[in-house]
mmCIF file of the N, C-alpha and C atoms, coordinates in Angstrom:
data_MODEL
# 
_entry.id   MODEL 
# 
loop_
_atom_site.group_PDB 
_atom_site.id 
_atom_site.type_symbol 
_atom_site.label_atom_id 
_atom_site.label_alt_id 
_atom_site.label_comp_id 
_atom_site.label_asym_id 
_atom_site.label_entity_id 
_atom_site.label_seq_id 
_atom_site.pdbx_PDB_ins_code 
_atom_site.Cartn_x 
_atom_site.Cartn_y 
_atom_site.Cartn_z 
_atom_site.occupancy 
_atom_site.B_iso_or_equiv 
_atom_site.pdbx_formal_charge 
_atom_site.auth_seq_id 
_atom_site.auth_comp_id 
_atom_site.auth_asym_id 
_atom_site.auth_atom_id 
_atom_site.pdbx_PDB_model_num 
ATOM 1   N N  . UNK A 1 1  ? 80.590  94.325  126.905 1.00 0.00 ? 1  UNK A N  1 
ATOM 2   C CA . UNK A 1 1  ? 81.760  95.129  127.228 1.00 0.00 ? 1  UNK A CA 1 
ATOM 3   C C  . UNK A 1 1  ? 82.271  94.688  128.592 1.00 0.00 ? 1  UNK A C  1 
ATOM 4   N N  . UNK A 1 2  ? 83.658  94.740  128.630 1.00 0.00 ? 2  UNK A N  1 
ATOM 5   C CA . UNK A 1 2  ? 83.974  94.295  129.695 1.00 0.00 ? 2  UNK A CA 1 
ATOM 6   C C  . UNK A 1 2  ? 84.990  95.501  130.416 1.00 0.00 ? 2  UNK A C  1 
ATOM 7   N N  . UNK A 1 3  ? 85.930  94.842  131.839 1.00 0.00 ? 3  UNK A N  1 
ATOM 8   C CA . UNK A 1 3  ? 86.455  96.048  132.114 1.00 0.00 ? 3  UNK A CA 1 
ATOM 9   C C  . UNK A 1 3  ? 86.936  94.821  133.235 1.00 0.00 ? 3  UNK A C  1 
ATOM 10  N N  . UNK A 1 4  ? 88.144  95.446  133.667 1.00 0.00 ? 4  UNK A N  1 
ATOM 11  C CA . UNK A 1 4  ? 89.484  95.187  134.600 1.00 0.00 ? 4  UNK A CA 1 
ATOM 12  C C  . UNK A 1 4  ? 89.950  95.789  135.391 1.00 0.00 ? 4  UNK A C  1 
ATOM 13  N N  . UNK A 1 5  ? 90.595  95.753  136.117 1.00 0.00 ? 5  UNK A N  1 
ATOM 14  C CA . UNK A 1 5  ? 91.565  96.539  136.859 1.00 0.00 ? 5  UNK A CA 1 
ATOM 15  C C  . UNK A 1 5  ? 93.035  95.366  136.550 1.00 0.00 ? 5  UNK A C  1 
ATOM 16  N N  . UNK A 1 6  ? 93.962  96.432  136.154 1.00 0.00 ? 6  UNK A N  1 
ATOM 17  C CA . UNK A 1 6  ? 95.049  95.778  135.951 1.00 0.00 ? 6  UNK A CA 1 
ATOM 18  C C  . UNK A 1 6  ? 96.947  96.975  136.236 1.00 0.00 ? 6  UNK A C  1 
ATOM 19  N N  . UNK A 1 7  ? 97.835  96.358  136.714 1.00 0.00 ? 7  UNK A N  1 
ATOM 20  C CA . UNK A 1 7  ? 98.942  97.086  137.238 1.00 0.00 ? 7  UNK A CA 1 
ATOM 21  C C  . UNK A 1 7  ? 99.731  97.755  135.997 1.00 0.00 ? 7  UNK A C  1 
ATOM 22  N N  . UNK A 1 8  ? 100.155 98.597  136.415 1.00 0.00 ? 8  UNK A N  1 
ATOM 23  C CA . UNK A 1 8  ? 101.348 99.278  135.398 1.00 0.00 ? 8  UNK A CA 1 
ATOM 24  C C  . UNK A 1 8  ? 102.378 98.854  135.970 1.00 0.00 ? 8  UNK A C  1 
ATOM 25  N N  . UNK A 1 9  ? 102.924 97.931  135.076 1.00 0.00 ? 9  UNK A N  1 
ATOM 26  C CA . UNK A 1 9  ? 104.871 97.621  135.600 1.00 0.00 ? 9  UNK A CA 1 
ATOM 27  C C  . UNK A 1 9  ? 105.872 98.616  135.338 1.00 0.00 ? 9  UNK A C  1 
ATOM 28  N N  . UNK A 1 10 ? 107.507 98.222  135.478 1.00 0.00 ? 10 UNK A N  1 
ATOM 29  C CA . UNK A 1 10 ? 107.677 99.399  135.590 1.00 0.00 ? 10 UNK A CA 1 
ATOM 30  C C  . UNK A 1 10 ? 108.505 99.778  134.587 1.00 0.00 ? 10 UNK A C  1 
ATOM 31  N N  . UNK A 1 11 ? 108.377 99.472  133.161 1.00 0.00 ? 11 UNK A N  1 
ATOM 32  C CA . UNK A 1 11 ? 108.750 100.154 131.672 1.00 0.00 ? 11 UNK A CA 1 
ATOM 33  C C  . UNK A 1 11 ? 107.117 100.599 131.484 1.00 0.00 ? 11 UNK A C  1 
ATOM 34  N N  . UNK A 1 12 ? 106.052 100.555 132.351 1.00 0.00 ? 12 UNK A N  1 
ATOM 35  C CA . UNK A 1 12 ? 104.389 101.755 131.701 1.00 0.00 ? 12 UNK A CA 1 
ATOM 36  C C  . UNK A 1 12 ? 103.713 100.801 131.210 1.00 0.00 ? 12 UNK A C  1 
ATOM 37  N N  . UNK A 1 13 ? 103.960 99.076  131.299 1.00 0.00 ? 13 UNK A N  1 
ATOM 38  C CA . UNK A 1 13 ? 103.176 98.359  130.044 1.00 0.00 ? 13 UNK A CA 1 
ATOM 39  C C  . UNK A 1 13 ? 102.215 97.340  131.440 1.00 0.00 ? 13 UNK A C  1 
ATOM 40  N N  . UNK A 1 14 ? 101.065 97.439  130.494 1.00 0.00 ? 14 UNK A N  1 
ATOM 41  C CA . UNK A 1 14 ? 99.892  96.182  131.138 1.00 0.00 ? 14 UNK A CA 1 
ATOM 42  C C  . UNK A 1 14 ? 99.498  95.330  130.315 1.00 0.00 ? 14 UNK A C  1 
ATOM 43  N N  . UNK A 1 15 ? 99.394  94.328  130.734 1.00 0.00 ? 15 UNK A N  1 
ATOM 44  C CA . UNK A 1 15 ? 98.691  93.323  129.950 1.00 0.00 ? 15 UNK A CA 1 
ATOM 45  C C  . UNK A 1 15 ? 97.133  93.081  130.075 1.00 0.00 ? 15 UNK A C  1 
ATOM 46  N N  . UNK A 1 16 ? 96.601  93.121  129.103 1.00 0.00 ? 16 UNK A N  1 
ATOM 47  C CA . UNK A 1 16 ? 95.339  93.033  128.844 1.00 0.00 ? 16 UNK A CA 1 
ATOM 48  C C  . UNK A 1 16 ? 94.700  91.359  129.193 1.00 0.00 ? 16 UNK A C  1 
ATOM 49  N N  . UNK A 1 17 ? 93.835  91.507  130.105 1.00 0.00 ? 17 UNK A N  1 
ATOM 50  C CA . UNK A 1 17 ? 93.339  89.961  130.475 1.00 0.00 ? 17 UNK A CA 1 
ATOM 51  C C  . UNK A 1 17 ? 92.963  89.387  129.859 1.00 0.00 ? 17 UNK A C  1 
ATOM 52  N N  . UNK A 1 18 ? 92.374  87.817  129.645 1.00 0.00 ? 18 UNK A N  1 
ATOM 53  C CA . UNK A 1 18 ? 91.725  87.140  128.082 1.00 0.00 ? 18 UNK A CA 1 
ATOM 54  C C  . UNK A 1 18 ? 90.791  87.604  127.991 1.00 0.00 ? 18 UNK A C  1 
ATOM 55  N N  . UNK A 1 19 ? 89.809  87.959  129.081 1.00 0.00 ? 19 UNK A N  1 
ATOM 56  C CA . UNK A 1 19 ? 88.543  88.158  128.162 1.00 0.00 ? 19 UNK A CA 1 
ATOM 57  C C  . UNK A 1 19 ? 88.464  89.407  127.276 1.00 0.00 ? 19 UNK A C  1 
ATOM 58  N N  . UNK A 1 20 ? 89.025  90.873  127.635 1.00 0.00 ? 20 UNK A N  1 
ATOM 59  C CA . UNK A 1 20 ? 89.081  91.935  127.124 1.00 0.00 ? 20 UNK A CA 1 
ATOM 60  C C  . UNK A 1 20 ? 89.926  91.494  125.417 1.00 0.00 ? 20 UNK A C  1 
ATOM 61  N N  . UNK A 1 21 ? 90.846  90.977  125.229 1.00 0.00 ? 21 UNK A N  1 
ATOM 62  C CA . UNK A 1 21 ? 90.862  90.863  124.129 1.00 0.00 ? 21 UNK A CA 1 
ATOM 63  C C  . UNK A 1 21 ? 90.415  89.987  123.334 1.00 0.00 ? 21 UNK A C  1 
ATOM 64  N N  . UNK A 1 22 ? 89.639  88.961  123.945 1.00 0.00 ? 22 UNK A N  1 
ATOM 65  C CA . UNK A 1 22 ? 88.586  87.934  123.301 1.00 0.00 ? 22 UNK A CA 1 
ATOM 66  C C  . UNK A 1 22 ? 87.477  88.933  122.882 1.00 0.00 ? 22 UNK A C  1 
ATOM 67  N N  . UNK A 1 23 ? 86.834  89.781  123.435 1.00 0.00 ? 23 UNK A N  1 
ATOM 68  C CA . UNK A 1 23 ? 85.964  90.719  123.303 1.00 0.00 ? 23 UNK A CA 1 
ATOM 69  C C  . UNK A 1 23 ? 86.357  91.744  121.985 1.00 0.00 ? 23 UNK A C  1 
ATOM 70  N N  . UNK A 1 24 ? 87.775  92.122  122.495 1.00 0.00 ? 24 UNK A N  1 
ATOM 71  C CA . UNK A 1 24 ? 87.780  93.228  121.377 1.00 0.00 ? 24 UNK A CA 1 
ATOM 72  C C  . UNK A 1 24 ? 88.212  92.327  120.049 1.00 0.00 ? 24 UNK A C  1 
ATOM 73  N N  . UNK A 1 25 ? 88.503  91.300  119.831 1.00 0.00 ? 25 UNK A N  1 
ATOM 74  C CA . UNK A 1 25 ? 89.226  89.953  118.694 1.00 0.00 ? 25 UNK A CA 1 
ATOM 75  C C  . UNK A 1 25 ? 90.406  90.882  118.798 1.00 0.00 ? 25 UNK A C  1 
ATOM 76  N N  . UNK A 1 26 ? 91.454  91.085  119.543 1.00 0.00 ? 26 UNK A N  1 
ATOM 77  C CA . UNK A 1 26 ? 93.119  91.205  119.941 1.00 0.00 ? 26 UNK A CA 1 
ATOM 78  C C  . UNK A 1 26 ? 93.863  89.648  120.194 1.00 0.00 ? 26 UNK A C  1 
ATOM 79  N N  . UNK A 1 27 ? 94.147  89.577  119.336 1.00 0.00 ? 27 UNK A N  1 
ATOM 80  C CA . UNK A 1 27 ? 95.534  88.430  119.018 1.00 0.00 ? 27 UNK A CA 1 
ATOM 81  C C  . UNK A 1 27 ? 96.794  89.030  118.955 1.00 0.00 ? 27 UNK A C  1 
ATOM 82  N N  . UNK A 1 28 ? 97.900  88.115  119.073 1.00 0.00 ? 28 UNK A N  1 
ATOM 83  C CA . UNK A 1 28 ? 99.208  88.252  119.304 1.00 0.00 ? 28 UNK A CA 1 
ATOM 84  C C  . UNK A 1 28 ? 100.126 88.913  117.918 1.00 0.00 ? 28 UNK A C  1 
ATOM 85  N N  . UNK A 1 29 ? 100.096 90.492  118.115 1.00 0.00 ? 29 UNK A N  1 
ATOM 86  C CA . UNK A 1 29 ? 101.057 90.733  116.657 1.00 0.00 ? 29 UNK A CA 1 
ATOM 87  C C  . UNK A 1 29 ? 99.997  91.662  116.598 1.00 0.00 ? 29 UNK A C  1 
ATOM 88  N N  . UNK A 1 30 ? 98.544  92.135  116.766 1.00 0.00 ? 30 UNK A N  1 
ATOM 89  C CA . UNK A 1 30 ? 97.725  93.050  116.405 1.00 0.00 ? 30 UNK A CA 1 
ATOM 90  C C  . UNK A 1 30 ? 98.763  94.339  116.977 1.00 0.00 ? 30 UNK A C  1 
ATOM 91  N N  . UNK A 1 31 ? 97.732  95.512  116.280 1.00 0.00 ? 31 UNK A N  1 
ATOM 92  C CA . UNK A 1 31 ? 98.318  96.432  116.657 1.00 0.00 ? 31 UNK A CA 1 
ATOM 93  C C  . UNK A 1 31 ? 97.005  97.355  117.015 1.00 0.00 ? 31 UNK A C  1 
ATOM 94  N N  . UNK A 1 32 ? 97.260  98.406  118.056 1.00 0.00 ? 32 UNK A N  1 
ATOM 95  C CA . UNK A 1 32 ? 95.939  99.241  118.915 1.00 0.00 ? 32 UNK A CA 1 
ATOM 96  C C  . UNK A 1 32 ? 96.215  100.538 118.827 1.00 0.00 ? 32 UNK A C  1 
ATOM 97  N N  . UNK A 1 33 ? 95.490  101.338 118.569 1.00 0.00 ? 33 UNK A N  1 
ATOM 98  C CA . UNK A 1 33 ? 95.601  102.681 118.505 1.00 0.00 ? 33 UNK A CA 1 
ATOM 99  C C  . UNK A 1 33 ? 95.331  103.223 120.155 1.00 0.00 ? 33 UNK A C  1 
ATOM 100 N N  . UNK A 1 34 ? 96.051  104.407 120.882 1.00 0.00 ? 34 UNK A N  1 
ATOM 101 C CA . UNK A 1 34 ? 96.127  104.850 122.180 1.00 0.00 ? 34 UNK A CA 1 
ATOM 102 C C  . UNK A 1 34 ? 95.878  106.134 121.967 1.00 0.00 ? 34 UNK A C  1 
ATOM 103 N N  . UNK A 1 35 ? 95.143  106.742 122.566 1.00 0.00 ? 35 UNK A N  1 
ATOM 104 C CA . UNK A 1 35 ? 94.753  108.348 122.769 1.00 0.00 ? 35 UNK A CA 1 
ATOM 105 C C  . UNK A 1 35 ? 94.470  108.184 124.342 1.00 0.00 ? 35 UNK A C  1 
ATOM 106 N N  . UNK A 1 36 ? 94.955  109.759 124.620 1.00 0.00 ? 36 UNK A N  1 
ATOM 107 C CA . UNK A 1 36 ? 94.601  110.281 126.112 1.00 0.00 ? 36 UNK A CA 1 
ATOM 108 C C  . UNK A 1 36 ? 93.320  110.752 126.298 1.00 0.00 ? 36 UNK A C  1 
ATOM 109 N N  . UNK A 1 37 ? 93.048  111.350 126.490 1.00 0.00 ? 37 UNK A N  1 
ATOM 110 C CA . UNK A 1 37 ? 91.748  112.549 125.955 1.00 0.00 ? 37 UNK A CA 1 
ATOM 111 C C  . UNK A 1 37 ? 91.345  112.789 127.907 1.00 0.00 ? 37 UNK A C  1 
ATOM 112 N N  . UNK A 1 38 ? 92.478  113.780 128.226 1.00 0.00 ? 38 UNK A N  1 
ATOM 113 C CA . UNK A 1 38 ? 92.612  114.555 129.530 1.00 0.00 ? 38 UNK A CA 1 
ATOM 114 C C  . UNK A 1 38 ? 92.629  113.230 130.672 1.00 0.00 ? 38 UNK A C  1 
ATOM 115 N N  . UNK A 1 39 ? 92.024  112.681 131.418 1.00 0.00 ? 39 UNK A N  1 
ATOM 116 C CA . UNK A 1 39 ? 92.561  111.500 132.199 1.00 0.00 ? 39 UNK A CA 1 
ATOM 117 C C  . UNK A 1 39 ? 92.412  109.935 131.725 1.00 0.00 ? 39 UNK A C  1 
ATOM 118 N N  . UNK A 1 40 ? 91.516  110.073 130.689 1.00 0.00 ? 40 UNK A N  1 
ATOM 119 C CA . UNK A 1 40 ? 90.635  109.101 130.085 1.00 0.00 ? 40 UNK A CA 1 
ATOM 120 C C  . UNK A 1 40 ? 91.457  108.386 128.906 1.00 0.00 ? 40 UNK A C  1 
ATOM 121 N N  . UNK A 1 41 ? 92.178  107.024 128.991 1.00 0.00 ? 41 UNK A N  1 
ATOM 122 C CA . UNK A 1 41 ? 93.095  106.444 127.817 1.00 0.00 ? 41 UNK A CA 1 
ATOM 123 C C  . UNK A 1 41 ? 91.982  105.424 127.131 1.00 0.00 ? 41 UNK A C  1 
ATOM 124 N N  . UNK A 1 42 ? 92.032  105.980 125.896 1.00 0.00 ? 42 UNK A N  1 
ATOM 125 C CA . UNK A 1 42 ? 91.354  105.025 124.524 1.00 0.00 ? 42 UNK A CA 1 
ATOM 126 C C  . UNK A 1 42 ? 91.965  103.912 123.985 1.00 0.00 ? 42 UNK A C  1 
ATOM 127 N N  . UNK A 1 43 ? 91.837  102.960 124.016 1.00 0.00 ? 43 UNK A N  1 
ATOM 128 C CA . UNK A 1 43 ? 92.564  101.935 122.731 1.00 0.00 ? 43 UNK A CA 1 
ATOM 129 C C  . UNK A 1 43 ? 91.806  101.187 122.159 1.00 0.00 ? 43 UNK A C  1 
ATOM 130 N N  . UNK A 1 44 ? 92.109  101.430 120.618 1.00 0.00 ? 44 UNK A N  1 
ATOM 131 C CA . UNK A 1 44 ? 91.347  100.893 120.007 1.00 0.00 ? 44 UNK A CA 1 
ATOM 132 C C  . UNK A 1 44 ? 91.742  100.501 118.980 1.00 0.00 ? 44 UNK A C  1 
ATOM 133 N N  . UNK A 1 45 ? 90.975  98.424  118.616 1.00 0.00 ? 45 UNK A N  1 
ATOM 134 C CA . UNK A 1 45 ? 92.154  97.897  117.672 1.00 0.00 ? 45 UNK A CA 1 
ATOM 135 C C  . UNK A 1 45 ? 92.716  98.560  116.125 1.00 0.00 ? 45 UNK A C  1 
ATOM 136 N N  . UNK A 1 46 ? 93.643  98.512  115.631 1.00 0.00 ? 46 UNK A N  1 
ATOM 137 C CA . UNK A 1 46 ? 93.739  99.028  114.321 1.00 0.00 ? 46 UNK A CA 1 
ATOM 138 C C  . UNK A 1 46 ? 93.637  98.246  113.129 1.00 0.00 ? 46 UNK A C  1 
ATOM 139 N N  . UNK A 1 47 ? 92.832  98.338  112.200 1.00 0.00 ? 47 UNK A N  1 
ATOM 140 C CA . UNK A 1 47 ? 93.045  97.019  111.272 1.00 0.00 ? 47 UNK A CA 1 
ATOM 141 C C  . UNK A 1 47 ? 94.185  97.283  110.394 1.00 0.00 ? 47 UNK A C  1 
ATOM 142 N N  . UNK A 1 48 ? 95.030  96.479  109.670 1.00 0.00 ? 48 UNK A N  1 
ATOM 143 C CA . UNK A 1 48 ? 95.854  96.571  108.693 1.00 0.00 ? 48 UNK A CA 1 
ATOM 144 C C  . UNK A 1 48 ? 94.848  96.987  107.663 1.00 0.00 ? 48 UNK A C  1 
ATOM 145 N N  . UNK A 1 49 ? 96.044  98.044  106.807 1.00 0.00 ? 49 UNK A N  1 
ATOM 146 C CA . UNK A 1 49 ? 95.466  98.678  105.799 1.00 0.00 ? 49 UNK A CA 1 
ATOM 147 C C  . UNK A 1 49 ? 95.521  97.501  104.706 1.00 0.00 ? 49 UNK A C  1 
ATOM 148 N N  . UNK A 1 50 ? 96.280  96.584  104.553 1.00 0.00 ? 50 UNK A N  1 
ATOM 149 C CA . UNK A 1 50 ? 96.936  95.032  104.139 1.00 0.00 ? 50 UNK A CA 1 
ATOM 150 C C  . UNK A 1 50 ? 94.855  94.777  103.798 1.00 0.00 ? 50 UNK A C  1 
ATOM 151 N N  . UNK A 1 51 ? 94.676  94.346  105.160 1.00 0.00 ? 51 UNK A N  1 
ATOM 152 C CA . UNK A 1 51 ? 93.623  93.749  104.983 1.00 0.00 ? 51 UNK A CA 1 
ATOM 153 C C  . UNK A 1 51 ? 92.125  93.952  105.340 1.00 0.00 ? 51 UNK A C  1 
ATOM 154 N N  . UNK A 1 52 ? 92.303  95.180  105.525 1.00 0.00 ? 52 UNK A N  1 
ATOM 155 C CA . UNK A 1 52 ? 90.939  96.071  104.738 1.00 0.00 ? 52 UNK A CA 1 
ATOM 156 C C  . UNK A 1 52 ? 90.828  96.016  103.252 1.00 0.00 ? 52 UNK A C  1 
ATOM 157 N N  . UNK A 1 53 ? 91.436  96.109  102.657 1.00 0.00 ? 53 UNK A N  1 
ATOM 158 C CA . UNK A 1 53 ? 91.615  96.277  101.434 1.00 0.00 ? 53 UNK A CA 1 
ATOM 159 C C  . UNK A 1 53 ? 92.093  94.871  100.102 1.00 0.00 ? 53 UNK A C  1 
ATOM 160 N N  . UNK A 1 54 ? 92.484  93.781  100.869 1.00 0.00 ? 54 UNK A N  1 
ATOM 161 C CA . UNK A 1 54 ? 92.322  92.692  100.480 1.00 0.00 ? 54 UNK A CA 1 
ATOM 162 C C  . UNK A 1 54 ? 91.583  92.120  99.401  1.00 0.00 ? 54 UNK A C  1 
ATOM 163 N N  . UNK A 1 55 ? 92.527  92.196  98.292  1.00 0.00 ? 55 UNK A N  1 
ATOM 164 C CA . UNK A 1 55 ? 91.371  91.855  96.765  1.00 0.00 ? 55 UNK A CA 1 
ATOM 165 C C  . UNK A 1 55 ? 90.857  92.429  96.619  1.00 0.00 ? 55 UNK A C  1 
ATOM 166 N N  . UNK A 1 56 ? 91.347  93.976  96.593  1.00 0.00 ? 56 UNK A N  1 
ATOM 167 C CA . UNK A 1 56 ? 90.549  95.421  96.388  1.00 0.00 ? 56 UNK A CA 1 
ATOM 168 C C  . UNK A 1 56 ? 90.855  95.340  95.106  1.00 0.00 ? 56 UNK A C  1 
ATOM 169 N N  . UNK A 1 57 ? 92.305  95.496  94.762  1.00 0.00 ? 57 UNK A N  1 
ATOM 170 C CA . UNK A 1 57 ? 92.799  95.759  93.727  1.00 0.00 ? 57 UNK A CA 1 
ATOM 171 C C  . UNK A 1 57 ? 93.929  94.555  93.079  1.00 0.00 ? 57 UNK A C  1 
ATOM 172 N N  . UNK A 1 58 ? 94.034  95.305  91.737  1.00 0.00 ? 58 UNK A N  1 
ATOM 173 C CA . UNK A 1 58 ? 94.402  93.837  90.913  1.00 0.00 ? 58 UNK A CA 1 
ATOM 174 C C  . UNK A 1 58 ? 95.640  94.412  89.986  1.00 0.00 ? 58 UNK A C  1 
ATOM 175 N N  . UNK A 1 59 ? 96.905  93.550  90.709  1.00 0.00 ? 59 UNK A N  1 
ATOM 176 C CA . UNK A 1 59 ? 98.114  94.482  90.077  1.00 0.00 ? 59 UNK A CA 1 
ATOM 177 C C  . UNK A 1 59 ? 98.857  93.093  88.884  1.00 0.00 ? 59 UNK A C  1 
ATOM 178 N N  . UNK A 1 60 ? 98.511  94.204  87.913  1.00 0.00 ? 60 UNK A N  1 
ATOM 179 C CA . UNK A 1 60 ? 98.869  93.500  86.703  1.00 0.00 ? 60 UNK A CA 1 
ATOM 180 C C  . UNK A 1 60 ? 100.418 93.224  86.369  1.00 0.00 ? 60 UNK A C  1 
ATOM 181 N N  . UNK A 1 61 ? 101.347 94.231  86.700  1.00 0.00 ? 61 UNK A N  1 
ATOM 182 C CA . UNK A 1 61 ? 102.623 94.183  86.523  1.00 0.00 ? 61 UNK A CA 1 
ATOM 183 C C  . UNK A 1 61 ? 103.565 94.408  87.986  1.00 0.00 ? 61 UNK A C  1 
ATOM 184 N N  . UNK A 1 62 ? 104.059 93.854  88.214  1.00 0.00 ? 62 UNK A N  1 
ATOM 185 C CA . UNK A 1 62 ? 105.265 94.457  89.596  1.00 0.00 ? 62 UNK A CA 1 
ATOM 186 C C  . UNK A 1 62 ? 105.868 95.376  89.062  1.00 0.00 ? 62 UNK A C  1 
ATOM 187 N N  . UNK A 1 63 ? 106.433 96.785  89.531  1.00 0.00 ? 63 UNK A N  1 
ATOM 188 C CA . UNK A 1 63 ? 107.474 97.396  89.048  1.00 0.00 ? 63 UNK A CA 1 
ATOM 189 C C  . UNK A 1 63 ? 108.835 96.359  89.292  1.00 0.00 ? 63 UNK A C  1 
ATOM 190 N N  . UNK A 1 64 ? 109.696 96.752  88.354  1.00 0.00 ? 64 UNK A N  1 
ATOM 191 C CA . UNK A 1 64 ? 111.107 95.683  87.996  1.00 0.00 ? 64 UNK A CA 1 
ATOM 192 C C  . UNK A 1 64 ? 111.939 96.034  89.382  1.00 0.00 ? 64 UNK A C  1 
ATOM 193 N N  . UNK A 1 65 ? 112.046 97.462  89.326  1.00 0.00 ? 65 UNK A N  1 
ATOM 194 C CA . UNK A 1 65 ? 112.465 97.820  90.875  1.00 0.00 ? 65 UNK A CA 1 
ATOM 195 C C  . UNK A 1 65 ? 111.909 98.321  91.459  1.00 0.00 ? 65 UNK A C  1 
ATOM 196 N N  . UNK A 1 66 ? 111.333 97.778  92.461  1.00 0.00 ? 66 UNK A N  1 
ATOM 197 C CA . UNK A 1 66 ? 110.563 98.336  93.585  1.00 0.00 ? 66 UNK A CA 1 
ATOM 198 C C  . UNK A 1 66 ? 110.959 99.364  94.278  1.00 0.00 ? 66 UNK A C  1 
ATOM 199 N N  . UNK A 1 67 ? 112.249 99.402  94.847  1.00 0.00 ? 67 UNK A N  1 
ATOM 200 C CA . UNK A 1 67 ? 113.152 100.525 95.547  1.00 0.00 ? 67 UNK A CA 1 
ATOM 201 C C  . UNK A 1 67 ? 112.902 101.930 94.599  1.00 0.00 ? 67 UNK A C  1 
ATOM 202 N N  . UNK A 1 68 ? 113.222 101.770 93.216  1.00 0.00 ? 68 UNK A N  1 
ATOM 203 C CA . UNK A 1 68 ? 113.276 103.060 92.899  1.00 0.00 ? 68 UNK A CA 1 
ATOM 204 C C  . UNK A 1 68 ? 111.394 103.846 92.637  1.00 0.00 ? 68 UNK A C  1 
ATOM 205 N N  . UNK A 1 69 ? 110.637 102.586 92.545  1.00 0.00 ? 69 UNK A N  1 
ATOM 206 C CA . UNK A 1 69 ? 108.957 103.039 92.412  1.00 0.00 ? 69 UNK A CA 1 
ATOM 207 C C  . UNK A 1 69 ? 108.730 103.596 93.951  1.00 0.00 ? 69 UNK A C  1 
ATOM 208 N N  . UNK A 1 70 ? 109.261 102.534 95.100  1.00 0.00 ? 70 UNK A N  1 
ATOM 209 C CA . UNK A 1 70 ? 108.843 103.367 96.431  1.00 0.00 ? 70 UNK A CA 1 
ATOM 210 C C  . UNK A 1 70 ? 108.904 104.925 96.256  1.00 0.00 ? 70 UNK A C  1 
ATOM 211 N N  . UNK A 1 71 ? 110.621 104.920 96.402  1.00 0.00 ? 71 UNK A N  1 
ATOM 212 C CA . UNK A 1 71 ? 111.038 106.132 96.279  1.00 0.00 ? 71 UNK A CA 1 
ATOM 213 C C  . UNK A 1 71 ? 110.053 107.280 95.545  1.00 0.00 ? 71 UNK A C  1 
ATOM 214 N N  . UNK A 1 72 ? 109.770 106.985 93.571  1.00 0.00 ? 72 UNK A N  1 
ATOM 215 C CA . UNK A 1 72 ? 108.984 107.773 93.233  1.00 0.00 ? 72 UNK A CA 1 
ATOM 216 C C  . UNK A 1 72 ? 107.973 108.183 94.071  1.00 0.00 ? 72 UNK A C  1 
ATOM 217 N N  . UNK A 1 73 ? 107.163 107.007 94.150  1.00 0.00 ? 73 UNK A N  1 
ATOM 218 C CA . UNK A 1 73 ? 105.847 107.345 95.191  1.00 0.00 ? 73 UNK A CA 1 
ATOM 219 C C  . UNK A 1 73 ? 105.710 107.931 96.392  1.00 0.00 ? 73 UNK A C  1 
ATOM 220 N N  . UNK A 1 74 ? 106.487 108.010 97.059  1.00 0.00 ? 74 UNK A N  1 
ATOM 221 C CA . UNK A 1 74 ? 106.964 109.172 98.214  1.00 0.00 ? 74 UNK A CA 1 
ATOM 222 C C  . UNK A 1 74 ? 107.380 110.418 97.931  1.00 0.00 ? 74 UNK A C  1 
ATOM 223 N N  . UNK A 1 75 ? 107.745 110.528 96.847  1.00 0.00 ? 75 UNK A N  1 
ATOM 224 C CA . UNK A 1 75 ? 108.538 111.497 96.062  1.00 0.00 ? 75 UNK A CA 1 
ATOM 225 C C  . UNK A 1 75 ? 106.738 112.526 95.883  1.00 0.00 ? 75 UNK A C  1 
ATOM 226 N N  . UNK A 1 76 ? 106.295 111.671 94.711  1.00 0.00 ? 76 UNK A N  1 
ATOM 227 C CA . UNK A 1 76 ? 104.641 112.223 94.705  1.00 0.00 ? 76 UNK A CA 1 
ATOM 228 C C  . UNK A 1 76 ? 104.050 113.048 95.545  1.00 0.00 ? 76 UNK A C  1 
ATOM 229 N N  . UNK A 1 77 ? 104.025 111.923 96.563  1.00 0.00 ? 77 UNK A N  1 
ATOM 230 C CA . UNK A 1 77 ? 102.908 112.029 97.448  1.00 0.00 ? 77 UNK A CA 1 
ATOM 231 C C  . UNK A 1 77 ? 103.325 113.735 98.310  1.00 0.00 ? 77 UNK A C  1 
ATOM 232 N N  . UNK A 1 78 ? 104.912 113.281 98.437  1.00 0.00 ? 78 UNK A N  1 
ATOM 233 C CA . UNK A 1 78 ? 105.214 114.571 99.506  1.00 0.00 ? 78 UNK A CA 1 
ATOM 234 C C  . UNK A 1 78 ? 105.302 115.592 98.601  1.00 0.00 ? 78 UNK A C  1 
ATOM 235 N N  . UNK A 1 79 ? 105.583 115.965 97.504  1.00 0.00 ? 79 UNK A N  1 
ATOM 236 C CA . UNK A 1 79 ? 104.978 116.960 96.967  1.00 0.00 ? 79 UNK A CA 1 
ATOM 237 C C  . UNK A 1 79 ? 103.402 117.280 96.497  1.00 0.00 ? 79 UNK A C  1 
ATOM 238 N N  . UNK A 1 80 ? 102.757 116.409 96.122  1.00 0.00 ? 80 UNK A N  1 
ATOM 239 C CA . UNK A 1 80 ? 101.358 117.023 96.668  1.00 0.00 ? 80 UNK A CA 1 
ATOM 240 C C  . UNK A 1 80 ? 100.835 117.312 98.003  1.00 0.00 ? 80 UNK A C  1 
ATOM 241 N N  . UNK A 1 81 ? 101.523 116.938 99.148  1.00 0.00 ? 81 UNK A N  1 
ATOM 242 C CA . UNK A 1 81 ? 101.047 117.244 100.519 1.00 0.00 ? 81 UNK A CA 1 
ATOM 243 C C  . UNK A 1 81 ? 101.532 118.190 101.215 1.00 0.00 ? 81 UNK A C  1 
ATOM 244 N N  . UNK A 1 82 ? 102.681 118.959 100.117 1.00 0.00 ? 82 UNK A N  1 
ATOM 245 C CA . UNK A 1 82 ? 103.356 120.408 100.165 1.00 0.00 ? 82 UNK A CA 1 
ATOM 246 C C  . UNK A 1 82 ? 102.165 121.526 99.719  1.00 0.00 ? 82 UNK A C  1 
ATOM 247 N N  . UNK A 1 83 ? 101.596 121.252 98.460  1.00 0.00 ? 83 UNK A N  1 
ATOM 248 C CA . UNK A 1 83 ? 100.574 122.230 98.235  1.00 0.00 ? 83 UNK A CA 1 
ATOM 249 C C  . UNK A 1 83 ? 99.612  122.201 98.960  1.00 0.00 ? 83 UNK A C  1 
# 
């Protein structure tokens, strides 16, 4: 584990030094989850749900239109997350 001291510029953003993201495997395009938790800031990398799941599953047909399956499937989901 490693650790830094590093500046806040002045849009709030720091850059993380090489070794800290050699350590955590942070490459260019990742994305990090941020929590406060009272003075104390967390980040921690996020994996794509893409590729966790990678050759999980095996899709036999594309829907013809995708736009209107999104739609359904949001449609679903937010009514079961109403009950």
């Amino acid at each position: 584990m490693g650790s830094a001291i590093v500046k806040i510029d002045e849009k709030g953003r720091v850059v993380l030094p090489k070794n800290i993201r050699e350590t955590a495997n942070l490459k260019e395009g990742n994305y990090v989850t941020i929590k406060a938790e009272g003075k104390t800031i967390i980040m921690e990398p996020t994996e794509p749900v893409a590729d966790k799941y990678y050759g999980a599953f095996k899709v036999t047909k594309w829907p013809e239109n995708m736009d209107e399956f999104i739609v359904e499937v949001i449609n679903k989901w937010w009514s079961l997350k109403a009950t």
